[in-house]
DOMIGU-677984 format. One record per residue (C-alpha): x, y, z. Coordinates in nm, 4 decimals, padded with zeros to 6 digits, always signed. Layout:
        u        v        w
        X        Y        Z
...
//
This chain:
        u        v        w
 +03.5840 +00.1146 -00.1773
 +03.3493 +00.2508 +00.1239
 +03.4041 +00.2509 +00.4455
 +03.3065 -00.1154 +00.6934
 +03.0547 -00.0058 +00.9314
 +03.1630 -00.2002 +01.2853
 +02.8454 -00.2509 +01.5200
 +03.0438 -00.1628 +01.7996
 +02.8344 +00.1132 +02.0781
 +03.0887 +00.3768 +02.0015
 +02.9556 +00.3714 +01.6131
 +02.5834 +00.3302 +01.7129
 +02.6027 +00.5875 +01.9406
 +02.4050 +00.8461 +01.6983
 +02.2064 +00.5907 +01.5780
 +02.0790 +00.5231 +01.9639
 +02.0231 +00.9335 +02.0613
 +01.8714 +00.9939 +01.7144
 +01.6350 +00.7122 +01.7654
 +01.5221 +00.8129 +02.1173
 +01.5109 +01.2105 +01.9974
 +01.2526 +01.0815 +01.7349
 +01.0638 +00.9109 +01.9276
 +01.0799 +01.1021 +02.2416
 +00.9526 +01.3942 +01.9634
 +00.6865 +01.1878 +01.8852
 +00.5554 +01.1286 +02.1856
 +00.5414 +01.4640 +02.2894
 +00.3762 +01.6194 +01.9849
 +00.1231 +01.3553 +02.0111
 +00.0242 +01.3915 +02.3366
 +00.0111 +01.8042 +02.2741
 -00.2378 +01.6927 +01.9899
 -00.4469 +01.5031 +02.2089
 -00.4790 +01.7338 +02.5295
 -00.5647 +02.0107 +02.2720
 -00.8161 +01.7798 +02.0400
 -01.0027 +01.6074 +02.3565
 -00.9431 +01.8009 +02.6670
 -00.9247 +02.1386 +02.5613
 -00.5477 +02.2249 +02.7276
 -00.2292 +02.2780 +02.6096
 +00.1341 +02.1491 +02.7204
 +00.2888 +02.4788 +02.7469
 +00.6305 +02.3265 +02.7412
 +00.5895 +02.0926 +02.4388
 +00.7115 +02.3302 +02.1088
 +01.0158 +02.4106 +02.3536
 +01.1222 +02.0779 +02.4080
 +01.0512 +01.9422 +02.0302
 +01.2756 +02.2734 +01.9213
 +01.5519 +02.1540 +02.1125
 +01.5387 +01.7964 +02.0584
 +01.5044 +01.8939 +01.7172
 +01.8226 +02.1091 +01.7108
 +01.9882 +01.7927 +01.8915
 +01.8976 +01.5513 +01.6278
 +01.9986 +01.8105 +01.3464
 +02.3646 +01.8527 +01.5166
 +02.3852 +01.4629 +01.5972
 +02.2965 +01.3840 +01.2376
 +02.6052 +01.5861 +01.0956
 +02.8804 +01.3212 +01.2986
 +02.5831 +01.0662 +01.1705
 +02.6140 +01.1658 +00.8270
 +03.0297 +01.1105 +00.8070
 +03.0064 +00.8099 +00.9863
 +02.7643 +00.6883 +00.6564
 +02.9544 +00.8879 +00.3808
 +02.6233 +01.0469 +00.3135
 +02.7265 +01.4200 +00.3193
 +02.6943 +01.5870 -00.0096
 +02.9616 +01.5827 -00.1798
 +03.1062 +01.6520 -00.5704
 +03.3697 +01.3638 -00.6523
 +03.3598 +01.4642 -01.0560
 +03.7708 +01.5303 -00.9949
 +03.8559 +01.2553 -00.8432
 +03.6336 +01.0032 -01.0048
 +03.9299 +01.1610 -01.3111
 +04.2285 +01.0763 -01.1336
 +04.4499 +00.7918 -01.1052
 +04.4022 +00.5937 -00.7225
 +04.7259 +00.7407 -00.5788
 +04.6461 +01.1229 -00.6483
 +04.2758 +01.0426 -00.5594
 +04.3869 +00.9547 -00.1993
 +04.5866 +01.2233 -00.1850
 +04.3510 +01.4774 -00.2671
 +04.1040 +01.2396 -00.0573
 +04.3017 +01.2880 +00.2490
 +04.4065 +01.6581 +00.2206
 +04.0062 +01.6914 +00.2468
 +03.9648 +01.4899 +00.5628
 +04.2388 +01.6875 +00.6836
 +04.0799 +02.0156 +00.5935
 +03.7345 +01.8723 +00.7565
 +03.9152 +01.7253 +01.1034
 +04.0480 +02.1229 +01.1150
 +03.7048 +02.2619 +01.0952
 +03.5724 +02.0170 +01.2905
 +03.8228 +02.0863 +01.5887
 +03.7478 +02.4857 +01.5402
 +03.3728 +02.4005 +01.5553
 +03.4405 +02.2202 +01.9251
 +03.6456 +02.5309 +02.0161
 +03.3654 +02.7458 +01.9333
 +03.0561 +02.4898 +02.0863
 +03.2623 +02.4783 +02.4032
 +03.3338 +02.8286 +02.4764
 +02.9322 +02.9093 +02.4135
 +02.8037 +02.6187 +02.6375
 +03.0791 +02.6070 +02.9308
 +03.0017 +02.9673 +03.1291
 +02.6408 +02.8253 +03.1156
 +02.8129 +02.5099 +03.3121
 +03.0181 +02.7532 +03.5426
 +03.2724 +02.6474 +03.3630
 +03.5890 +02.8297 +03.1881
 +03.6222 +02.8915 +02.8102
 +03.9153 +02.8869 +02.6126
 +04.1735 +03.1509 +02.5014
 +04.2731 +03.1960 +02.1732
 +04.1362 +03.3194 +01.8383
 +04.1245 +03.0536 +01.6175
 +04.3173 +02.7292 +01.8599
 +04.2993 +02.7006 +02.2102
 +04.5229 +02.8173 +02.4050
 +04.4349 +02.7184 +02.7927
 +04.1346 +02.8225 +02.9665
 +03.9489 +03.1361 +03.0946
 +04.0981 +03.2858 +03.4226
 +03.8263 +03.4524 +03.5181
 +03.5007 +03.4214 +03.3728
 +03.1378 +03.5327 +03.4621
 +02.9113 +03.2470 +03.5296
 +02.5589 +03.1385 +03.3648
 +02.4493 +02.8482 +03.5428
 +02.1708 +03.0445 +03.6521
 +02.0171 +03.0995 +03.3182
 +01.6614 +02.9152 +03.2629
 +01.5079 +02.8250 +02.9453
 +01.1599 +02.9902 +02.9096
 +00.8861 +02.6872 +02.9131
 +01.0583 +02.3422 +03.0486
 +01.0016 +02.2708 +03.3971
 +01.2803 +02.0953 +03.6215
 +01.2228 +01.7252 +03.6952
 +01.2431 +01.6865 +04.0810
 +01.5298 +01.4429 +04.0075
 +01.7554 +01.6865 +03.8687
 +01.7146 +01.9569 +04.1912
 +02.0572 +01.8484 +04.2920
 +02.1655 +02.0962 +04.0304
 +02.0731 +02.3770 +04.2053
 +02.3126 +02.2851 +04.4600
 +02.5821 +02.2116 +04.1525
 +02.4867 +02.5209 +03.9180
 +02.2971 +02.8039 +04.0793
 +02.4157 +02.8208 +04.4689
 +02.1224 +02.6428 +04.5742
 +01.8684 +02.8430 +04.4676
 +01.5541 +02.7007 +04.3401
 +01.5416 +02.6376 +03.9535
 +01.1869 +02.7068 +03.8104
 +01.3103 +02.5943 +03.4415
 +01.5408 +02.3726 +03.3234
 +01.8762 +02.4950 +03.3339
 +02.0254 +02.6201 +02.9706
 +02.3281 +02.4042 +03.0663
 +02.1199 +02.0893 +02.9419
 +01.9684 +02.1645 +02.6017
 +02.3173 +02.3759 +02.4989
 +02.5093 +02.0559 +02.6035
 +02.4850 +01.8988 +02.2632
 +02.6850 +02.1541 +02.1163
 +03.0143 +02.0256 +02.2154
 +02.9001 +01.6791 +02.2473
 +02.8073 +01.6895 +01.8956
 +03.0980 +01.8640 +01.7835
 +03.3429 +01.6493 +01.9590
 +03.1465 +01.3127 +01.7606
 +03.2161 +01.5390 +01.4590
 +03.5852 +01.5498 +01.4900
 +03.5343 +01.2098 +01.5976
 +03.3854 +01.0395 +01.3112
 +03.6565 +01.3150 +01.0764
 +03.9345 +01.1226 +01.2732
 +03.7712 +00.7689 +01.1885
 +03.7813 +00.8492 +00.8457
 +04.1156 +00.9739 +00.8352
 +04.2888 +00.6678 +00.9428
 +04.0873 +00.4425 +00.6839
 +04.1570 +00.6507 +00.4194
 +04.5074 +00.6236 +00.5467
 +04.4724 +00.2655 +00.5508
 +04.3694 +00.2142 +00.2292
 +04.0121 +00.0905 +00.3401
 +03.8278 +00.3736 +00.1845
 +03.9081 +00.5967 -00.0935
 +03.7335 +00.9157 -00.0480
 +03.4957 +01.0890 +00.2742
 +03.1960 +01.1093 +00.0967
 +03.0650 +00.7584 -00.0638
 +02.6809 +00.8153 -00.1146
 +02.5415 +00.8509 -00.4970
 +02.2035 +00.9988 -00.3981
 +02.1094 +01.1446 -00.7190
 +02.2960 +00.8113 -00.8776
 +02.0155 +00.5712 -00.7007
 +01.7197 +00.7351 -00.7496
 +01.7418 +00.7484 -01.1321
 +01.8524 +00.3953 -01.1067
 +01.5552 +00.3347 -00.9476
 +01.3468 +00.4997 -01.1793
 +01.4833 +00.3474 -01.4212
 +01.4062 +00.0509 -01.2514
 +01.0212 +00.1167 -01.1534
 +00.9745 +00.2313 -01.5318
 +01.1400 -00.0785 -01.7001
 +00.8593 -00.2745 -01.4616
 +00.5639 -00.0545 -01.5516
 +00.6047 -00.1308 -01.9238
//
């Protein structure tokens, strides 16, 4: 059994942000090419922004992936075992993966929040309340992006009103625990249908499966 997909937003939300990082990507690489080819000049701040919006659509793609059942996965044991151990075994995984998951948002939050002015967590391993004192890093720039003018209000917010010559670090580190948190999200999702009986394991994709089918396929219409 594999998991219903619902076309609610909340389940197309990577699909959206993916879709815009590609093509935002796009857009921005091809117009580098261009002012290069036929004008001679560069955009200094293009290979920053496609780095970053390529490390977003990396991150986004792991929640993206679980939400499909298209992480890699062996299922050799449990494709053995009888349908009550198999969802056993199927859940102590999920279990294992929601724990990760929630140590990865730990982690992705205590990295991005000084850069917000904002407190970390205590605690090793689980969090354990927040930073009491903590040195802020709302001031730090990244090296090539330039500020929009509509986002000067975060001087005000993030640096004590003084002028911002780069994008704050704040915005291209905020995908860490936004991406993390969809992570646990999409672990949690899969939880309750495998506790529900509407899936049987995490992972559900047969990559290697499908292409020799189709092989098989393409070579059975080529004779």
């Amino acid at each position: 059994m594999y998991r219903h997909e619902s076309e609610s937003f909340v389940d197309r939300i990577e699909e959206t942000l993916i879709a815009v990082l590609l093509g935002t990507m796009t857009l921005v690489t091809f117009a580098n090419v261009i002012a290069r080819k036929a004008f001679n000049s560069n955009i200094l701040w293009a290979l920053e922004l496609t780095v970053f919006l390529f490390g977003w659509l990396v991150l986004l793609g792991a929640s993206y992936a679980v939400k499909k059942g298209s992480h890699l996965g062996v299922d050799a044991i449990i494709n053995m075992v009888s349908a009550p151990v198999r969802r056993t075994l199927s859940l102590f995984a999920v279990t294992v993966c929601i724990l990760y998951a929630a140590l990865l948002l730990k982690g992705s939050w205590d990295y991005w929040a000084n850069f917000a002015n904002l407190p970390g967590t205590n605690g090793r391993w689980f969090p354990l309340g927040f930073e009491d004192s903590f040195r802020g890093k709302g001031w730090y720039e990244v090296n090539d992006i330039p500020l929009p003018e509509v986002l000067r209000w975060m001087e005000v917010v993030f640096n004590d009103g003084d002028e911002y010559e780069k994008i704050p670090r704040l915005i291209p580190y905020a995908v860490l625990p936004f991406s993390m948190a969809l992570l646990l999200f999409r672990f949690c999702q899969a939880a309750v249908e495998l506790w529900t009986g509407k899936s049987d394991r995490i992972v559900a994709s047969h990559e290697v499966e499908d292409e020799i089918e189709a092989l098989h396929e393409l070579q059975g219409e080529t004779k």
